[in-house]
C-alpha positions as CSV (number, residue, x, y, z in Angstrom):
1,X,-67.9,2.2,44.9
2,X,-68.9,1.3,41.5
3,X,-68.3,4.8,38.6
4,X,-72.4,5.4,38.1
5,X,-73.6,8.1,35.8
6,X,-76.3,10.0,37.2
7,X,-78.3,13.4,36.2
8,X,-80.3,16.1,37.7
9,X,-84.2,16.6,36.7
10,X,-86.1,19.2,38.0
11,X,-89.8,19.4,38.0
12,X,-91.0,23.0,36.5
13,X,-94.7,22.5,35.7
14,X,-97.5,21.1,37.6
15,X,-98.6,17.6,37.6
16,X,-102.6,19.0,38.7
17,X,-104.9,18.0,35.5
18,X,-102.5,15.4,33.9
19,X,-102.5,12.5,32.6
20,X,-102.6,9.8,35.1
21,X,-99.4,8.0,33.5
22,X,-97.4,10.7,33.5
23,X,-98.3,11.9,37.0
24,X,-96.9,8.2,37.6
25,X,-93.8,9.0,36.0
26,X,-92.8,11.8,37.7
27,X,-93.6,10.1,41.1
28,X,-91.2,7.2,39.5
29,X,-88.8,10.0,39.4
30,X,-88.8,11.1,42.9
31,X,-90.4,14.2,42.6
32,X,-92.9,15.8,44.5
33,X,-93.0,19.6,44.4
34,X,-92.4,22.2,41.8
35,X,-88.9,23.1,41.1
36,X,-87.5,20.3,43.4
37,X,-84.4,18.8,41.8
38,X,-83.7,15.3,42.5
39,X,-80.4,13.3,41.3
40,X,-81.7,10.0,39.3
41,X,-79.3,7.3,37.9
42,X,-78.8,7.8,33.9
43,X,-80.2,4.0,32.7
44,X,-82.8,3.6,30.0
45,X,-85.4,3.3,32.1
46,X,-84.9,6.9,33.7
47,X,-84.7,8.3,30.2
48,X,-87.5,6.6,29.2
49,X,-89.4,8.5,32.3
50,X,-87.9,11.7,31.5
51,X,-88.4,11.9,27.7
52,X,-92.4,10.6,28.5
53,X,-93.1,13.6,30.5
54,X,-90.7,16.2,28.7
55,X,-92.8,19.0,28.7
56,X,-93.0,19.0,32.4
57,X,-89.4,18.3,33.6
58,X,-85.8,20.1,32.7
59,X,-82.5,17.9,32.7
60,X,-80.3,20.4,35.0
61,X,-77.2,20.7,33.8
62,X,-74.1,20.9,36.3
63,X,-71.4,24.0,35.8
């Protein structure tokens, strides 16, 4: 299986009253619920996602 890099981003405010782009974003993500932590794969495109919708999601980092 192919070396991929992948991060952790967990969801720690509510979507309710947002922006409907950024709602988007964080569906594009995989996320659902508050403070659910899904594993994405670390291309552009996933950055892109997160840094749109910064103020609503935290890049966990592993110990």
């Amino acid at each position: 299986m192919a070396d991929k890099s992948t991060m952790k981003v967990k969801l720690v405010r509510s979507m309710h009253g947002r922006i409907k782009g950024h709602e988007e974003c964080v569906r594009g993500l995989g996320l659902r619920r508050m403070h659910q932590v899904v594993e994405v794969e670390d291309t552009p495109a996933t950055r892109g996602m997160v840094n749109k919708v910064y103020y609503m999601v935290q890049v966990v980092e592993e110990s």
